[in-house]
C-alpha positions in Angstrom: -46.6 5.9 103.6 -49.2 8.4 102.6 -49.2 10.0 99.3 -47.4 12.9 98.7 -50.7 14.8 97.3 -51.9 14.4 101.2 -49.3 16.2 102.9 -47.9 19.7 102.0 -44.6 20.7 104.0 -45.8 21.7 106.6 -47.6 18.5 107.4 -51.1 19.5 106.6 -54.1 18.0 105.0 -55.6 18.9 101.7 -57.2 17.5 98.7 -55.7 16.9 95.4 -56.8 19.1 92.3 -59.2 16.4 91.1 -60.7 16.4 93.9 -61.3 19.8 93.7 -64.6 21.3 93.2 -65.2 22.0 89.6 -65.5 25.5 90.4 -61.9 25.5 91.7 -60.9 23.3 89.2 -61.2 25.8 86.6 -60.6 28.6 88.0 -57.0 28.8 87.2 -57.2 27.0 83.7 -59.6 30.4 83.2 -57.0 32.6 84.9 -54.4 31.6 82.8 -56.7 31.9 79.4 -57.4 35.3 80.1 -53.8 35.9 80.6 -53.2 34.1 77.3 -55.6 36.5 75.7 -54.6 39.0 77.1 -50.8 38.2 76.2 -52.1 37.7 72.7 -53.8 40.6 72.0 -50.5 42.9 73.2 -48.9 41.1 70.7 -51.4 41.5 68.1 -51.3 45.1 68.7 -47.6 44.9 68.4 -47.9 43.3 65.2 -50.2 45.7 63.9 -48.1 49.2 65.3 -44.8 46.8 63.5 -47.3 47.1 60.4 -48.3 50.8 60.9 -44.8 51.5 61.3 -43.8 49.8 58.3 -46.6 51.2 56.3 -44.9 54.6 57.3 -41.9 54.4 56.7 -43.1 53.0 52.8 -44.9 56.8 52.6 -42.1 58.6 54.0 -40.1 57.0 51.4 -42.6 57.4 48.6 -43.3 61.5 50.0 -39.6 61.8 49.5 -39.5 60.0 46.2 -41.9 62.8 45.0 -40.5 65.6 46.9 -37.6 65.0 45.0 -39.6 64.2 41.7 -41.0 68.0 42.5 -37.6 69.4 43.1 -36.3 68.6 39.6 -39.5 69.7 38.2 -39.1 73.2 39.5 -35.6 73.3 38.5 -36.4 72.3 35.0 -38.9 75.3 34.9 -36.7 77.6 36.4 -34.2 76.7 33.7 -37.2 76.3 30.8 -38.4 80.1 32.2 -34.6 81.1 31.9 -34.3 79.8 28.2 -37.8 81.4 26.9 -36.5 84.7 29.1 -33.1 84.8 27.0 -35.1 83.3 23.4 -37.4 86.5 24.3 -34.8 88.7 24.3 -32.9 87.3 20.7 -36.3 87.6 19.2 -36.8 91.2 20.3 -33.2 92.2 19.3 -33.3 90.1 15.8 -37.0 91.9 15.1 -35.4 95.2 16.2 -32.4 94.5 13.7 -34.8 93.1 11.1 -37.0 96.8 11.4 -33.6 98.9 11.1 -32.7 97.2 8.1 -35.7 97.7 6.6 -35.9 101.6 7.7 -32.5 101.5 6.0 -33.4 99.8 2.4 -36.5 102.5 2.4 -33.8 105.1 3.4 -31.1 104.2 0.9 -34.1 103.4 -2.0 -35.2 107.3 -1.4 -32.2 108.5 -1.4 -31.3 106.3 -4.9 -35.2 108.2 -6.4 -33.8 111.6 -4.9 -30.7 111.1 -7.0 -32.3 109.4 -10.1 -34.6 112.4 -9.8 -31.9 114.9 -9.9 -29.7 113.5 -12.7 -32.7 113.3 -14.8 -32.3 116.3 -17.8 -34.4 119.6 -17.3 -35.2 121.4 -19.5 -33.8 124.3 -19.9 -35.6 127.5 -19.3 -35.4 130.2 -21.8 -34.8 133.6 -21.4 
C-alpha cells in the first residue's frame, strides 16, 4: 500500500531523493563529477605518455637511421683514407722511377760526350 520509496528493507522511513535537501541532492552528482574528472584526466595523461612513447620510439628510429647513416660514412673514409694511402705510395714510387731515369739519361748522355770526346782526332804531338 505505501510506496516503495517510503520503506527500505528493513521497514524504515525515509525521504525520497527529491525530497532531499538541495545540498544532499548534489552531493553525489558532484562526487561522481569529480570522479569523472578525475577518471579523465588519468586518461589524458595516458594518452599523452601513449604520445611521448610514440614520439620516442620515432627518435630512436630516426637516432638509428643516422647512426647507421654515420657508420657507412666512416667506412667510406676508412676506405677513401686507404685509397689516397696506396695512390700515395704509386705516386712516390712512379716519381722515384721517373728521377732514376732521368739520373740515367744524364748518365748515359755523359758517358756518350766522354766517348765523342775521346774518339775526336788529337793532334799529334811532335817530337
Amino acid at each position: 500500500d505505501s510506496p516503495s520509496w517510503r520503506t527500505n528493507p528493513a521497514g524504515s522511513r525515509h525521504r525520497p531523493p527529491l525530497m532531499c535537501s538541495p545540498s544532499l541532492r548534489w552531493t553525489e552528482p558532484r562526487q561522481n563529477q569529480i570522479v569523472l574528472l578525475d577518471t579523465l584526466d588519468q586518461e589524458v595523461t595516458k594518452f599523452r605518455e601513449c604520445n611521448t612513447l610514440q614520439d620516442l620510439n620515432s627518435l630512436f628510429t630516426e637516432a638509428k637511421v643516422y647512426h647507421h647513416k654515420l657508420v657507412n660514412i666512416r667506412k667510406e673514409m676508412i676506405m677513401l683514407h686507404e685509397k689516397s694511402t696506396k695512390l700515395k705510395k704509386r705516386a712516390l714510387k712512379l716519381q722515384q722511377q721517373k728521377q732514376k731515369e732521368v739520373l740515367e739519361k744524364e748518365q748515359q748522355r755523359e758517358k756518350e760526350l766522354e766517348r765523342e770526346r775521346q774518339l775526336i782526332a788529337k793532334p799529334a804531338k811532335r817530337t
